[in-house]
C-alpha positions as CSV (number, residue, x, y, z in Angstrom):
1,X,-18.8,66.8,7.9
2,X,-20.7,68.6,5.2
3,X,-21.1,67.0,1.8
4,X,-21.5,70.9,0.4
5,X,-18.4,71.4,1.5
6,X,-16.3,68.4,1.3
7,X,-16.2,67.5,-2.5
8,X,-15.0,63.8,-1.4
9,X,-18.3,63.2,0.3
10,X,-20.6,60.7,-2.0
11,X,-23.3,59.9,0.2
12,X,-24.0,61.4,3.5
13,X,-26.9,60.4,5.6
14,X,-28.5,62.5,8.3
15,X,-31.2,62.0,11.2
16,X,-32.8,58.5,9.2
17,X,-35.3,58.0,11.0
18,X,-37.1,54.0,9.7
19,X,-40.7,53.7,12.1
20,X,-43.0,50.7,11.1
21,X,-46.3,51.0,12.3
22,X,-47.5,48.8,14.6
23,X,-51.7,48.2,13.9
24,X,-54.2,45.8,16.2
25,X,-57.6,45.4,16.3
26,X,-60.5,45.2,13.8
27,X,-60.2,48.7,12.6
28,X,-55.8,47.9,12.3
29,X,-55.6,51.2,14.1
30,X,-51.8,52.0,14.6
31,X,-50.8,51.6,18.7
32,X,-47.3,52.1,18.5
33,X,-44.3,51.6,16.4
34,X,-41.2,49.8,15.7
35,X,-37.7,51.9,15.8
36,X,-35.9,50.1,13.3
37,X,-33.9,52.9,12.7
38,X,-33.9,55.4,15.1
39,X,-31.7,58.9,14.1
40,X,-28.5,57.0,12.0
41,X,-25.9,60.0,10.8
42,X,-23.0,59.1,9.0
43,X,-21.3,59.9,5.4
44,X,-19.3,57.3,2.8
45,X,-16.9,59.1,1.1
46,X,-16.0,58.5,-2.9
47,X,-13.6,55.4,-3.5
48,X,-14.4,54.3,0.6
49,X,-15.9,51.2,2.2
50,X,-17.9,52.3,5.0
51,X,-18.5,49.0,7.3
52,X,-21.9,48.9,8.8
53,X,-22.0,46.6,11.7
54,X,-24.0,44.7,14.6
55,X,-25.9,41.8,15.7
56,X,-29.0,40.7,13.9
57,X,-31.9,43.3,14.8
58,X,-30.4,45.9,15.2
59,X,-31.5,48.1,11.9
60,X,-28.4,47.9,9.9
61,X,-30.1,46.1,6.8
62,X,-33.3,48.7,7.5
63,X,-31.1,51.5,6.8
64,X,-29.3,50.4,3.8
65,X,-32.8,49.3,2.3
66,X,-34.0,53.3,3.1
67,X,-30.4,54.5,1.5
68,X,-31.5,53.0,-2.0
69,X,-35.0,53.6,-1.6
70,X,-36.7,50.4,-0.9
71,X,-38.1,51.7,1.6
72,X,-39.5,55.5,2.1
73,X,-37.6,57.0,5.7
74,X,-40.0,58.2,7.7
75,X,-37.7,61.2,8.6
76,X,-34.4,62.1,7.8
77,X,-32.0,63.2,4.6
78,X,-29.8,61.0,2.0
79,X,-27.9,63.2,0.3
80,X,-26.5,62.2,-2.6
81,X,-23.5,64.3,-4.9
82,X,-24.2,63.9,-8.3
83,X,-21.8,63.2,-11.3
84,X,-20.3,66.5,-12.5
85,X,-21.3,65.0,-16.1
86,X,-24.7,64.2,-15.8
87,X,-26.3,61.8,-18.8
88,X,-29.6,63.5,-20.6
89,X,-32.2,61.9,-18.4
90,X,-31.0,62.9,-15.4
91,X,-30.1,66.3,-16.5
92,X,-33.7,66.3,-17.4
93,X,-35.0,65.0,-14.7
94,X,-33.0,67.4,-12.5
95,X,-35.1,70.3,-14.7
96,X,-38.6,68.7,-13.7
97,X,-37.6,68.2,-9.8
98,X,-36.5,72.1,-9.7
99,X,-39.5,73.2,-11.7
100,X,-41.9,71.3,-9.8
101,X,-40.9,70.4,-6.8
102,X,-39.0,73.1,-5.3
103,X,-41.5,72.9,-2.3
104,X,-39.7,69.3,-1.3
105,X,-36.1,70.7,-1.2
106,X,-35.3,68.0,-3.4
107,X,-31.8,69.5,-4.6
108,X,-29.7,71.4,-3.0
109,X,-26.8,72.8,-5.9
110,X,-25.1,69.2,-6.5
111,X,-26.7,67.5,-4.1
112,X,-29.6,65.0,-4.7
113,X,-31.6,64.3,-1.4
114,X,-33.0,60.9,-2.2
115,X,-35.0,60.5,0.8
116,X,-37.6,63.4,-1.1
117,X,-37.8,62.2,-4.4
118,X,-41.0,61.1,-5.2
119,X,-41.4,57.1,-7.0
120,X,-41.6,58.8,-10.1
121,X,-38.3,60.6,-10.1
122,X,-36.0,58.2,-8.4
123,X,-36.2,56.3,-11.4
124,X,-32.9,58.4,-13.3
125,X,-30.9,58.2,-10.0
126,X,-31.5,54.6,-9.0
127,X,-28.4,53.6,-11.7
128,X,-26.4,55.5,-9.1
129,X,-27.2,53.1,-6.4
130,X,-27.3,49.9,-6.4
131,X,-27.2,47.0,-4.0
132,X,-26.2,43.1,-3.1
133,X,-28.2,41.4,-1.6
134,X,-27.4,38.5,1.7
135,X,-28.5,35.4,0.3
136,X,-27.9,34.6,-3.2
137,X,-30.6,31.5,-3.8
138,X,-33.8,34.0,-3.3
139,X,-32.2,37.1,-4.4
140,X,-32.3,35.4,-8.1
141,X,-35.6,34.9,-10.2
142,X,-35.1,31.0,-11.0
143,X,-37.2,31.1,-14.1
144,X,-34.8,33.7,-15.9
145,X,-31.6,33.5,-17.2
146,X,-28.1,34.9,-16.4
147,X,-28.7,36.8,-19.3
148,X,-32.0,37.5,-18.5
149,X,-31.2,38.5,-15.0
150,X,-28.1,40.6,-15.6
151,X,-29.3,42.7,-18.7
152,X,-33.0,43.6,-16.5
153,X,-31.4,46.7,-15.2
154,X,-30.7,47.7,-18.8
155,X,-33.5,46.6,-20.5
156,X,-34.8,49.3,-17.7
157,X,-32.2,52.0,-18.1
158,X,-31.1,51.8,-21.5
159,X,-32.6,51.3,-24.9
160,X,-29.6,49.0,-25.6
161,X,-30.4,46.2,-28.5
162,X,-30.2,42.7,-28.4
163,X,-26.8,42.1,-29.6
164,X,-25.3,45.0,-27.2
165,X,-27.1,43.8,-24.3
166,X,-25.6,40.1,-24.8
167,X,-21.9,41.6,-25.8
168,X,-22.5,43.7,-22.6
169,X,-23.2,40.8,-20.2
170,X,-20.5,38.8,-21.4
171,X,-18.1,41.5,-20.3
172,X,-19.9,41.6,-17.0
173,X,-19.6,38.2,-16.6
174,X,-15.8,38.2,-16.9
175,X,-15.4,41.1,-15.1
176,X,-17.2,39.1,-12.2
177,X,-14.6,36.1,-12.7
178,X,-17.5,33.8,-14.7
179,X,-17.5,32.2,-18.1
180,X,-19.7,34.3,-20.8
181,X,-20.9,30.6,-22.0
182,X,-23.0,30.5,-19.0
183,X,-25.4,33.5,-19.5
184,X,-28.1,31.1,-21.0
185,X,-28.0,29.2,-17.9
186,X,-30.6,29.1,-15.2
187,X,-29.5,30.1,-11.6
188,X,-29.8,26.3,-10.4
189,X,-27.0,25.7,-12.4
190,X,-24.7,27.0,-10.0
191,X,-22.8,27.2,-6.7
192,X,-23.5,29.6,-4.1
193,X,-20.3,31.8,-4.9
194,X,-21.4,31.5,-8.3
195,X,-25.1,33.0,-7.7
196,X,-23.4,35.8,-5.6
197,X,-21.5,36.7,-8.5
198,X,-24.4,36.8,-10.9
199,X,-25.6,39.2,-8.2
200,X,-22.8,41.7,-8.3
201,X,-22.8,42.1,-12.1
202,X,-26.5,42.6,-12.2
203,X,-25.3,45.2,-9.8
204,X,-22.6,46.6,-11.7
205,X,-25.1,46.8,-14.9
206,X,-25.5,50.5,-15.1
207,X,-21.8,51.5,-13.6
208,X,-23.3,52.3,-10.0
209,X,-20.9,54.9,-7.9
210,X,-22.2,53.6,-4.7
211,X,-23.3,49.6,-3.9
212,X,-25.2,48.8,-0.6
213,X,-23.4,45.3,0.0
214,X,-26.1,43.5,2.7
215,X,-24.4,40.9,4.2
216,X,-22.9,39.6,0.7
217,X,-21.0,36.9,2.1
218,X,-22.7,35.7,5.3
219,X,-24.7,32.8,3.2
220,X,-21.4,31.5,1.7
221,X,-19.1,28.8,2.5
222,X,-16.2,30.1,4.5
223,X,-13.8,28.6,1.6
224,X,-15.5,31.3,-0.9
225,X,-16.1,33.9,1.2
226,X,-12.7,35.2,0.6
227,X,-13.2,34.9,-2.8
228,X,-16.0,37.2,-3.0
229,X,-14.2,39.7,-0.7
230,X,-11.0,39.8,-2.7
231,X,-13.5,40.4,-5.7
232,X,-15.7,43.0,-4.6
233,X,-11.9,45.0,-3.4
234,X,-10.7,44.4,-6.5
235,X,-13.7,45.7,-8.6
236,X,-13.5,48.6,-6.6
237,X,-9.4,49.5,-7.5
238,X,-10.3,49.2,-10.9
239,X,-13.7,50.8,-11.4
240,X,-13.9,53.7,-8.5
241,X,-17.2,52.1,-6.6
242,X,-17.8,52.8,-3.2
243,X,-19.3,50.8,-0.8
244,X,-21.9,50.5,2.5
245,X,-21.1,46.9,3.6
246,X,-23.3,45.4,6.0
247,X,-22.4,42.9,7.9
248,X,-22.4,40.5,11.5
249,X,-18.5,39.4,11.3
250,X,-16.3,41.6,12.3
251,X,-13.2,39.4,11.2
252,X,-14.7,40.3,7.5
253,X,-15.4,43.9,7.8
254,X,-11.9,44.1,9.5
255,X,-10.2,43.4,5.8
256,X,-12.7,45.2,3.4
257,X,-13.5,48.5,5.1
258,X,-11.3,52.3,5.9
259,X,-14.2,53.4,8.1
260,X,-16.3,51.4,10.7
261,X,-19.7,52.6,11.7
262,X,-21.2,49.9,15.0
263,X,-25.0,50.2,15.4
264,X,-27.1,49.1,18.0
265,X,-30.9,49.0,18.3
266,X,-31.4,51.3,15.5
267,X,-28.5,53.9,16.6
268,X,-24.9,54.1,15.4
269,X,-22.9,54.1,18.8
270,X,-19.2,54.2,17.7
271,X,-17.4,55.3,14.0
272,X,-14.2,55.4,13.5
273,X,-11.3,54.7,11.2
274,X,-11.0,50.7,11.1
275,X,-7.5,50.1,12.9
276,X,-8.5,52.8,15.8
277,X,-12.2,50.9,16.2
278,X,-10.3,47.7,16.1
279,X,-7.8,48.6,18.6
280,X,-8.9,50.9,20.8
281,X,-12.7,51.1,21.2
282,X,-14.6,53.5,22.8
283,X,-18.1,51.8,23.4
284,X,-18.6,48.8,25.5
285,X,-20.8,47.3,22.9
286,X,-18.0,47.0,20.4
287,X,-15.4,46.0,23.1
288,X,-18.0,43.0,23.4
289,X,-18.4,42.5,19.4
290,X,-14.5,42.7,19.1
291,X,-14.1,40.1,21.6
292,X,-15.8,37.2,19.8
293,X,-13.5,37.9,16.6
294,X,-11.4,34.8,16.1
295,X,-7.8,35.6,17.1
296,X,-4.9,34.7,14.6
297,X,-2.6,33.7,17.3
298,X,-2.9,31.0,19.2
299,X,-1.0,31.6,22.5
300,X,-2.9,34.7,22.3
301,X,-6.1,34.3,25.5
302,X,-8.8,36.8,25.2
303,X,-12.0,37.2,27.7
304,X,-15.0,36.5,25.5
305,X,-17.4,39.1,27.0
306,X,-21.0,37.3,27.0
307,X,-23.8,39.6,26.9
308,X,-26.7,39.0,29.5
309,X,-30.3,39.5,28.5
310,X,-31.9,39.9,25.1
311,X,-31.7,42.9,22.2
312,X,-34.2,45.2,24.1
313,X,-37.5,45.8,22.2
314,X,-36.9,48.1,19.7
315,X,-40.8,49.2,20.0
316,X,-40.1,50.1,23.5
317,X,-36.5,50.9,24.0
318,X,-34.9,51.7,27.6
319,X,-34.6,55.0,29.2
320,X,-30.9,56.6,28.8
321,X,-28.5,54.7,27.1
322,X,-30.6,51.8,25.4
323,X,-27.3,49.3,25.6
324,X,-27.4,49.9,29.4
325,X,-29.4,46.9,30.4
326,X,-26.4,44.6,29.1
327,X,-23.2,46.9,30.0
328,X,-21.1,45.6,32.5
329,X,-19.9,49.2,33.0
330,X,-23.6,51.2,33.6
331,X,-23.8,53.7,36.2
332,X,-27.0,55.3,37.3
333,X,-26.7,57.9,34.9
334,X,-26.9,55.1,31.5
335,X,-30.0,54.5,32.9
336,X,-31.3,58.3,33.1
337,X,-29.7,60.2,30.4
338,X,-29.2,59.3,26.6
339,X,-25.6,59.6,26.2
340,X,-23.9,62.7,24.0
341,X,-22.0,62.2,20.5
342,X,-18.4,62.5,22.1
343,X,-15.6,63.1,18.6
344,X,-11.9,63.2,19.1
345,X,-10.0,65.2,16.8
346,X,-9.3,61.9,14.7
347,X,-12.9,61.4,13.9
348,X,-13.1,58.5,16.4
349,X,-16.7,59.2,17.7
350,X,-18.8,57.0,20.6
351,X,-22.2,57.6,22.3
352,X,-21.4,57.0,25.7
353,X,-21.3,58.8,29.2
354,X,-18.2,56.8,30.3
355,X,-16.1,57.4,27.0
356,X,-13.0,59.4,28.3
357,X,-13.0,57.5,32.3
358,X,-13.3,53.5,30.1
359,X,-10.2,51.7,28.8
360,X,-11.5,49.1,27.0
361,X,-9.7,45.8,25.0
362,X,-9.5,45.6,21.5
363,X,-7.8,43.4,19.0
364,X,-4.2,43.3,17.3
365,X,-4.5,44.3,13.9
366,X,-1.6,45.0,11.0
């Protein structure tokens, strides 16, 4: 797929590449370095969820971090369509990249690639993006208000006065199911849920197109959880937003996502539309991920496939197909060869050798 030519594209990201260095000795000289993510492609298209998932490790958090800029890829492109109406600052700021930066390839037509801009210039297209953060206690400053909390982003963005900030918040704050009272309260003030929520209107501040939900709901009590899933679907009916939700459970990403994209130890090894993932997968790792996702039936038996052994080091990853070690279905060639990219016509896609010989289990879903 090619966001220049497919006008429903938002974000699409291509060979991100996220190396940490790894430094010892007195003069910290660099001997090696950590694959967090290791050559991730994959696009969210405008008004999609795009489910990112895997166990803890495996680079999933790494990559959203890169997509919004917290961290700087060390290769790759995020390419990014912009507004057809663009506000003055970005329209300005989209003179000074092509005037002065044509050497960094920065745009390409309507297409921002974020992973180029320099600090200085991601500034004006930061509004676009925006993220949620996993847990809710440490994601809030506890010595500022709601208020102060939610309106930072405009007090950053905007030259909005007092009163409109305040008038502003309020609506955020309903919009996000809480009371406007509550904006001169301090974070400690409330419940977990609660915090979360505070979180997703600071992120909805500045009318983001695209949110990087990281594990949103995986620090919340299983009675709200489904309160701040129903919310985040609904906010995204009435206000356009897409989303790149991260995530461990299955069961949740199951409800909230069109598209499913599994990663393991920095790669992304299946994608596909979320009933065909569900039902019939194509990788062994997500036959194994699928398998520990609670059934709703219960005179319905399931093998729970257990992996053996550890996530490999992602510093020193196998030869071949790096899930290999912990497949029950390796031949000698996982062990030899890195698989191919194998895409039906549906856009079901799997790195595997053994992708059209497997028949793997899924799960029932309506």
């Amino acid at each position: 797929m090619n966001i220049h030519e497919n006008h429903h594209v938002l974000l699409e990201v291509r060979n991100l590449k996220m190396h940490f260095p790894i430094r010892r000795g007195l003069f910290k000289k660099v001997v090696g370095h950590v694959r967090a993510v290791d050559g991730v492609s994959f696009s969210v298209k405008k008004g999609e969820t795009l489910g990112l998932v895997g166990e803890s490790g495996c680079g999933k958090t790494t990559a959203g971090r890169c997509i919004v800029r917290a961290y700087s890829p060390t290769e790759g492109e995020i390419l990014f369509r912009e507004e057809e109406s663009l506000t003055e600052d970005m329209r300005k700021l989209k003179v000074h990249i092509n005037s002065h930066r044509r050497k960094d390839n920065a745009t390409q037509g309507d297409v921002i690639d974020f992973a180029r801009l320099q600090q200085d210039d991601l500034r004006a297209y930061r509004r676009e993006i925006q993220m949620i953060f996993q847990d809710p206690y440490s994601s809030l400053n506890p010595r500022m208000t709601v208020l102060d909390i939610v309106s930072e982003p405009l007090v950053i963005h905007t030259q909005k006065k007092s009163a409109e900030l305040k008038d502003h918040v309020a609506d955020l704050l309903r919009k996000v199911g809480l009371r406007p009272e509550y904006m001169n309260r301090y974070p400690n003030a409330f419940s977990g849920g609660q915090r979360q929520r505070i979180g997703i209107a600071r992120a909805l501040a500045l009318h983001p197109r695209l949110i990087v939900c990281d594990e949103p709901v995986s620090a919340l009590d299983v009675s709200v959880q489904a309160q701040v899933v129903n919310l985040l679907q609904d906010l995204q009916a009435e206000l356009g937003i897409s989303y790149l939700f991260i995530a461990h459970d299955l069961s949740v990403v199951q409800h909230v996502s069109q598209r499913v994209a599994v990663m393991y130890l920095g790669k992304i090894v299946e994608l596909a539309e979320s009933k065909a993932l569900y039902r019939v997968p194509k990788h062994p790792y997500t036959e194994a991920l699928l398998s520990a996702v609670p059934s709703t039936n219960p005179d319905l038996k399931r093998e729970r496939i257990v992996l053996t052994g550890d996530v490999p080091n992602p510093s020193n990853p196998p030869s071949g197909c790096a899930f290999h070690p912990r497949c029950r279905y390796a031949r000698e060639i996982c062990k030899k060869e890195t698989p191919p990219w194998v895409e039906t016509l549906d856009g079901h896609g799997a790195a595997c050798h053994l992708v059209n010989e497997l028949s793997l289990t899924g799960v029932n879903v309506e």
